[in-house]
C-alpha positions as CSV (number, residue, x, y, z in Angstrom):
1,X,-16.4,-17.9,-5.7
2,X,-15.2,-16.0,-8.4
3,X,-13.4,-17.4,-11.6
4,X,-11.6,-14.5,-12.4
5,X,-10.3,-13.7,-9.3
6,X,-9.2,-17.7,-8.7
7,X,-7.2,-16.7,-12.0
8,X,-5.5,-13.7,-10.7
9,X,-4.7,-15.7,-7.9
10,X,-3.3,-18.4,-10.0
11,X,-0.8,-15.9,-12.1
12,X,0.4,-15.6,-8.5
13,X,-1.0,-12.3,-7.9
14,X,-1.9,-11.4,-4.3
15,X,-5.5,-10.1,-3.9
16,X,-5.8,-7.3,-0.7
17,X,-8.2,-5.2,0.6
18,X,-7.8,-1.5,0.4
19,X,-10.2,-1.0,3.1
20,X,-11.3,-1.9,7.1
21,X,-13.9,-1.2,9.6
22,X,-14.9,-2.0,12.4
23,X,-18.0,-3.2,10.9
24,X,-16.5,-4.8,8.8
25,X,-15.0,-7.4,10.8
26,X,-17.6,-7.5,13.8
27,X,-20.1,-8.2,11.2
28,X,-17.5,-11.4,9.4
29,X,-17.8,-9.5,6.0
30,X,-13.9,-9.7,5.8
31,X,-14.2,-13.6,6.6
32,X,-16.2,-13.9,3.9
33,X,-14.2,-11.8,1.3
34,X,-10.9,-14.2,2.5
35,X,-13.4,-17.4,1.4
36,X,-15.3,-16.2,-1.4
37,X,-13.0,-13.5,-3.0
38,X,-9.6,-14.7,-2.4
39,X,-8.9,-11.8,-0.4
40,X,-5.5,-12.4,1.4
41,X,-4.4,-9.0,2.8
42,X,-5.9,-5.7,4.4
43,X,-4.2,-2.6,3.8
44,X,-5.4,1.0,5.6
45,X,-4.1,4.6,5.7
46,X,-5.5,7.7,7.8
47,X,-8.5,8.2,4.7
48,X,-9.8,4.3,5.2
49,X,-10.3,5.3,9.3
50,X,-11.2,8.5,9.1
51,X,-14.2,7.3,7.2
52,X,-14.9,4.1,9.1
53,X,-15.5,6.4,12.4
54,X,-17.3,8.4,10.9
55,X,-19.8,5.7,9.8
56,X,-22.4,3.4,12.3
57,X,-22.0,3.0,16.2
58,X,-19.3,0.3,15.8
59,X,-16.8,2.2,17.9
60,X,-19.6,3.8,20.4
61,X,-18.4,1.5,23.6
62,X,-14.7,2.1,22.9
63,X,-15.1,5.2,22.7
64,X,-17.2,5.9,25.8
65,X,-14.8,3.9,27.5
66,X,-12.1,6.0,26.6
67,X,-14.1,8.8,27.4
68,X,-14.3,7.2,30.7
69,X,-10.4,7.1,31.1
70,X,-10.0,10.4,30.2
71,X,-7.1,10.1,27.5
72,X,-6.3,12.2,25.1
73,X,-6.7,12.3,21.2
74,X,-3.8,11.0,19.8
75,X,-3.8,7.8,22.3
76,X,-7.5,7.2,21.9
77,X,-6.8,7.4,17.8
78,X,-3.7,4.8,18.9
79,X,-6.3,2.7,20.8
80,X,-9.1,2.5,18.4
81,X,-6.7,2.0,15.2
82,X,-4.7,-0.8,16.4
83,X,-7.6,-2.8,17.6
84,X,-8.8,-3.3,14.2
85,X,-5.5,-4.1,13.2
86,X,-5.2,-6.5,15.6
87,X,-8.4,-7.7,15.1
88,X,-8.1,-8.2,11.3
89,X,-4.2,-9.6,12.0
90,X,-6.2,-12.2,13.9
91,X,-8.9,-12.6,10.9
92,X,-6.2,-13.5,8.9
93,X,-3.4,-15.2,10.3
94,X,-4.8,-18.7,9.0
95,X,-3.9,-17.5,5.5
96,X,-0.5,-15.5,7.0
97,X,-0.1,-19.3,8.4
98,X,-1.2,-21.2,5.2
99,X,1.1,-19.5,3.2
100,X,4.2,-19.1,5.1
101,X,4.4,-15.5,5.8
102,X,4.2,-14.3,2.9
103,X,0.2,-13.4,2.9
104,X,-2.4,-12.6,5.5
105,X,-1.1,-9.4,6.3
106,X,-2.3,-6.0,7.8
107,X,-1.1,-3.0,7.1
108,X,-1.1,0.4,9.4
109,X,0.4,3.6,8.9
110,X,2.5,5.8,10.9
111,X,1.3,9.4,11.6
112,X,2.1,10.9,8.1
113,X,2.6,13.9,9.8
114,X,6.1,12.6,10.5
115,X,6.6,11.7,6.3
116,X,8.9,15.0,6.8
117,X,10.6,14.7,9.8
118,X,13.8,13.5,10.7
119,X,14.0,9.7,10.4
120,X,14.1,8.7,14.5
121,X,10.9,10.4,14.8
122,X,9.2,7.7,12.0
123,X,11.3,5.2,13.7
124,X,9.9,5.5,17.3
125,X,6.6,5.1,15.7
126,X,7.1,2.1,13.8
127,X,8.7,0.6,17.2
128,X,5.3,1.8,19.1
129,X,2.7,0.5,16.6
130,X,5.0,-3.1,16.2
131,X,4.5,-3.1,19.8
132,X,1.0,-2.2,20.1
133,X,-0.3,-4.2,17.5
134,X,1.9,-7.2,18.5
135,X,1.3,-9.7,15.7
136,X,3.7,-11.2,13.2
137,X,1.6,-9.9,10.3
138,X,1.2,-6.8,10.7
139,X,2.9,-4.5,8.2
140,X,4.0,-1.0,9.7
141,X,3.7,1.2,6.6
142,X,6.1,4.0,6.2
143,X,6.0,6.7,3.5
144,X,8.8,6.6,0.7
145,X,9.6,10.3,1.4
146,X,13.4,11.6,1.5
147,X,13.6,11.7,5.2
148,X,11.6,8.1,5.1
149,X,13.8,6.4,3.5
150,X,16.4,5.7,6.8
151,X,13.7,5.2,8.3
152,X,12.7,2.2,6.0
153,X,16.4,1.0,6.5
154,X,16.7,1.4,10.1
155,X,12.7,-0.4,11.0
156,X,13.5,-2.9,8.6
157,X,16.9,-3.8,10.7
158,X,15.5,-4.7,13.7
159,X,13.0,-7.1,12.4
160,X,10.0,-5.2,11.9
161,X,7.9,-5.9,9.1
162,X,7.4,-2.9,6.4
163,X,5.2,-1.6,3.8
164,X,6.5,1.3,2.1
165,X,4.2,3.9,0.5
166,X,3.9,6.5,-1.4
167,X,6.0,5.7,-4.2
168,X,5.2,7.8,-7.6
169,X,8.4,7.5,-9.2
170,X,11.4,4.9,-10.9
171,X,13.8,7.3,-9.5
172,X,12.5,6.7,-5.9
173,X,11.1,3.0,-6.1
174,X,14.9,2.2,-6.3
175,X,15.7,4.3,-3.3
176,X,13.4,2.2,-1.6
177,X,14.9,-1.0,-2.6
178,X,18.7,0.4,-1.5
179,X,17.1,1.1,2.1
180,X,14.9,-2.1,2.2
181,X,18.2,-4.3,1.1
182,X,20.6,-1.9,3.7
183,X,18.4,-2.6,6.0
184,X,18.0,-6.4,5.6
185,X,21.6,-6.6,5.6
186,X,21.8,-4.5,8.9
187,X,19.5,-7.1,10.2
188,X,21.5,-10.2,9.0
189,X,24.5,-8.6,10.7
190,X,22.9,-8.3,13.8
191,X,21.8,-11.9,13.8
192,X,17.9,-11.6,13.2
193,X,16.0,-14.4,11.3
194,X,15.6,-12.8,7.6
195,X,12.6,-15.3,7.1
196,X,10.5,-13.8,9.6
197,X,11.0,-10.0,8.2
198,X,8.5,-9.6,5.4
199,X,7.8,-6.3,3.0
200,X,6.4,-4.9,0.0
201,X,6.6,-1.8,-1.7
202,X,3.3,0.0,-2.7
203,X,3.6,2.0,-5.8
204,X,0.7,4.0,-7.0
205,X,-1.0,3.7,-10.0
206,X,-4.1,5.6,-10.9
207,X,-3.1,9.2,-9.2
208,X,-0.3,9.3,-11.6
209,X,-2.7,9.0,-14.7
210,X,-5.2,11.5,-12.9
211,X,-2.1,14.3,-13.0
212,X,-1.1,13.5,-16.0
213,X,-4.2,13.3,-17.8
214,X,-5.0,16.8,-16.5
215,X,-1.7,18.3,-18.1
216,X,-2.3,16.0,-21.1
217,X,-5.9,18.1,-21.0
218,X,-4.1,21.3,-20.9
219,X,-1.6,21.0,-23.5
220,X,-4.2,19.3,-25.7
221,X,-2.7,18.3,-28.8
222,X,-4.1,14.9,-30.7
223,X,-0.7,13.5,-29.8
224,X,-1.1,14.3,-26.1
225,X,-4.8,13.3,-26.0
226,X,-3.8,9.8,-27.7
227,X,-1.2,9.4,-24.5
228,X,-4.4,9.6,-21.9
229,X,-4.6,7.3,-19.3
230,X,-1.2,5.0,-20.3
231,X,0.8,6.3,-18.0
232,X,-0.1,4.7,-14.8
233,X,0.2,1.5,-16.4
234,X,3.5,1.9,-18.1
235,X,4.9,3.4,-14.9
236,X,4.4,0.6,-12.9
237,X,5.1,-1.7,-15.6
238,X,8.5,-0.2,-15.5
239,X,8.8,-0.3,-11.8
240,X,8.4,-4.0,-12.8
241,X,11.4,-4.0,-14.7
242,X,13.8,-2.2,-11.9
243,X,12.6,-5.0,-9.4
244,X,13.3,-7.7,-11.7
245,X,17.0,-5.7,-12.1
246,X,17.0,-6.2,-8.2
247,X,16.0,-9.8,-8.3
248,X,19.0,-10.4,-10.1
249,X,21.4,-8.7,-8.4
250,X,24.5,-10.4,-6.2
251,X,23.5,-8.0,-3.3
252,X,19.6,-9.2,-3.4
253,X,21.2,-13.0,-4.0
254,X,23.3,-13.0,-1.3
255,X,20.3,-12.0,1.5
256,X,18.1,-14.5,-0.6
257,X,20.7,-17.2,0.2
258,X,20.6,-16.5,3.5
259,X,16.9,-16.5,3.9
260,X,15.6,-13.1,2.9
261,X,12.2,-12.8,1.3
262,X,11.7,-10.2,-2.0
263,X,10.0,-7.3,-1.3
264,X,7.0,-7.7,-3.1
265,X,5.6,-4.7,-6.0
266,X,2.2,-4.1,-4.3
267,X,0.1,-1.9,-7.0
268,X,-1.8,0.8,-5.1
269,X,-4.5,3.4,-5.7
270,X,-5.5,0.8,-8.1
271,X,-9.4,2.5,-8.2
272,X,-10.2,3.8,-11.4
273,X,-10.9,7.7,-11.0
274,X,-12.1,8.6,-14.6
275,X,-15.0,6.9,-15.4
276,X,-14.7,7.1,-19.2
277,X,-11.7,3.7,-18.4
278,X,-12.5,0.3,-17.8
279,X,-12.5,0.1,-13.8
280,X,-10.4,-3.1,-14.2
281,X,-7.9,-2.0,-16.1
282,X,-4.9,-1.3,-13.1
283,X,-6.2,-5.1,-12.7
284,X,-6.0,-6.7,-15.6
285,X,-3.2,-4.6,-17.5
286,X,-0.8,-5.1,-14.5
287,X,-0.7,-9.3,-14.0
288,X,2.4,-10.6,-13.1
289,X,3.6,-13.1,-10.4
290,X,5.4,-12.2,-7.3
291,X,2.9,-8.8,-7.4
292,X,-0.1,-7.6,-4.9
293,X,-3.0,-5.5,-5.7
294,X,-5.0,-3.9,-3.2
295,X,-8.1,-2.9,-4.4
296,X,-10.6,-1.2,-2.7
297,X,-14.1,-3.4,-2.5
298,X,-15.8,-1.7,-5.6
299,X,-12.7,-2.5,-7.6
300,X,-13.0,-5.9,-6.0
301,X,-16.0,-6.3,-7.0
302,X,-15.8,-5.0,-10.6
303,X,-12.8,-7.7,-11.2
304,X,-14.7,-10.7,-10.0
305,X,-17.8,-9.5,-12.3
306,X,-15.6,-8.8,-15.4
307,X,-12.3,-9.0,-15.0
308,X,-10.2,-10.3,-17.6
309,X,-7.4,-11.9,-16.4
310,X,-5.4,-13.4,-19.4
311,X,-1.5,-14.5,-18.7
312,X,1.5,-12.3,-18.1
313,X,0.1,-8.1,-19.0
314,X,3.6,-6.4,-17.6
315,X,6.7,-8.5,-18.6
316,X,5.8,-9.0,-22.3
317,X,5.4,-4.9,-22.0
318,X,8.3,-3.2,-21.4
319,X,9.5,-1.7,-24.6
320,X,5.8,-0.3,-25.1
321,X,6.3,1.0,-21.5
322,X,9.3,2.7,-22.5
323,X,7.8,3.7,-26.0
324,X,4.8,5.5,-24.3
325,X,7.1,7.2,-21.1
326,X,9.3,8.6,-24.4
327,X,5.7,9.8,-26.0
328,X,4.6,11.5,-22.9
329,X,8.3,13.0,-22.4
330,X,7.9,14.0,-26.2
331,X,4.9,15.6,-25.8
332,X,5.8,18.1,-23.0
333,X,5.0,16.3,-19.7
334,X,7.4,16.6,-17.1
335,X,7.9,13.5,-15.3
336,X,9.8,14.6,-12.5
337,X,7.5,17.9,-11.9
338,X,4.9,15.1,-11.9
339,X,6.0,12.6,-9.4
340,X,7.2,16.2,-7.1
341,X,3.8,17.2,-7.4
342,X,1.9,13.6,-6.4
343,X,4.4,13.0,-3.6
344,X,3.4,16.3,-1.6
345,X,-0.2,16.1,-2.7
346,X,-0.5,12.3,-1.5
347,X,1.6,13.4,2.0
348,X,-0.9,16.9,2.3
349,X,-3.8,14.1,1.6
350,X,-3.2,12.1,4.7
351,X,-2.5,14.5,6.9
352,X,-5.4,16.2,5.9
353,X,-7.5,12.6,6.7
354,X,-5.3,12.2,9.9
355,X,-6.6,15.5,11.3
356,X,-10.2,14.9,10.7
357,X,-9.4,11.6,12.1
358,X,-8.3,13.4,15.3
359,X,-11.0,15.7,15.1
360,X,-13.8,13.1,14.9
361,X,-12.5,11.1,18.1
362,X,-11.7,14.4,20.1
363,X,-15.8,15.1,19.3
364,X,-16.9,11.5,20.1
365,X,-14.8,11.7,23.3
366,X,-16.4,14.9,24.0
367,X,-20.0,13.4,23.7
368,X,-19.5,10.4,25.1
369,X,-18.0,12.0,28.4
């Protein structure tokens, strides 16, 4: 087992997988990440299944017996989606067990062609997948969009468990924490257990350095050249310091007394794109307790080799933080253009993996009929 990730662990971060397969679990590979890599969490999005079908024969018989049935795309995706979940859910409820509800969870997305329409829509998805999926560890994950956020509110207050997404910005990470304490006090009001109704809130990490970086590139001063590949860091570091704000707060205090549980920072997109950074850097420069990381397996892997997990890297940090947002500012980069840009690229992303998704099981169907 790995020292450094026993470490991470230990600074009571939360280590989760940013992938699944049906391969994957049939073959007990995720068993042995949860014993030998500390691996307490699986989170997916339409990219992570879209390339898992499109890999091995590990969904050949489900799919021929869908063929069989004769249902259409969109329920056969439904089908073959939520039985990993479920499967994995399964996988990992010792740990969901172990520690309380508060790990071992699974997280699957909503069609993110609903991340811009009107809230019910996202709603009656979230209902349909809680339902489908039918464990208490899953995680319905729900984009942090405009038209999202009721959404958020309204899923969270009736008891279903959340992982928002998509989150770029400050600005929009405390949105999220409005709906996801409006919706926990919805619940309370309505007389739902707060214990049992569990979230985090994934803010991403290295797309925001890739866009910057490339209009740091462009303007291409020494002083904006010097500012490469701090933002990602200092923007979440930040995001940090609005939760700890929240923490704080009477309002959060007053669900906490009456047995709500935080919605967690989980740090995502946490695979280094530009190969001239250390690949554990959105690793080691963002340790801090009451956090989750999802790394996908190469990132996994590159943190057990090398990490370097030494104490606290984001509370001692802030006024640097703040120091290098004012720098970028200062040099010409415009955050809110940036975070604009990320969240319709991320949406456009997933939808474009959700359609090939579609398109990959209507040709499977098609071959196996």
């Amino acid at each position: 087992m790995s020292e450094n990730l026993k470490r991470l662990t230990e600074q009571g971060v939360s280590i989760w997988l940013d992938d699944i397969s049906r391969e994957r679990l049939r073959t007990g590979d995720l068993q042995s990440l949860i014993r030998d890599k500390y691996v307490t969490g699986v989170t997916s999005n339409p990219t992570i299944f879209a390339s898992a079908l499109s890999k091995g024969d590990a969904y050949d018989t489900q799919l021929r017996d869908l063929a069989v049935r004769g249902v259409d795309v969109g329920e056969a995706v439904r089908a073959i989606t939520t039985f990993d979940i479920r499967w994995a859910a399964d996988v990992l409820r010792p740990v969901f067990d172990a520690t309380g509800g508060v790990d071992g969870r699974v997280s699957i997305e909503v069609d993110p062609r609903l991340a811009t329409e009107a809230a019910e829509k996202t709603v009656a998805e979230a209902r349909a997948l809680w339902w489908l999926v039918d464990r208490p560890n899953v995680h319905i994950k729900i984009p942090a969009t405009l038209p999202g956020l009721p959404a958020i509110t309204q899923t969270l207050a009736e008891g279903i468990s959340v992982n928002v997404t998509l989150i770029f910005s400050l600005e929009r990470y405390r949105a999220v924490m409005d709906a996801w304490l409006t919706g926990l006090e919805q619940a309370k009001a309505a007389g739902l257990d707060l214990s049992k109704i569990e979230s985090v809130a994934s803010f991403f990490v290295s797309r925001f350095d890739t866009e910057i970086d490339k209009r740091l590139d462009k303007i291409g001063t020494p002083e904006a050249l010097e500012l490469k590949g701090k933002a990602g860091v200092a923007n979440a570091r930040l995001a940090f310091a609005a939760y700890e704000e929240v923490m704080n707060s009477p309002r959060w205090q007053a669900l906490k007394a009456a047995g709500a549980r935080p919605q967690r920072p989980l740090w995502a997109s946490t695979g280094v794109k530009n190969p001239e950074y250390p690949d554990t850097m959105y690793v080691d420069r963002l340790v801090t307790s009451g956090t989750v990381n999802t790394m996908p397996e190469k990132t996994l892997d590159a943190a057990a080799d090398h990490g370097n997990i030494d104490g606290d890297t984001v509370r001692p940090h802030y006024e640097q933080a703040w120091n290098t947002m004012a720098a970028l500012k200062q040099a010409g980069i415009d955050y809110d253009d940036v975070v604009r840009a990320l969240e319709d690229e991320g949406v456009e992303k997933f939808v474009t993996s959700w359609n090939e998704l579609l398109g990959t099981v209507e040709s499977e169907l098609k071959k196996a009929s």
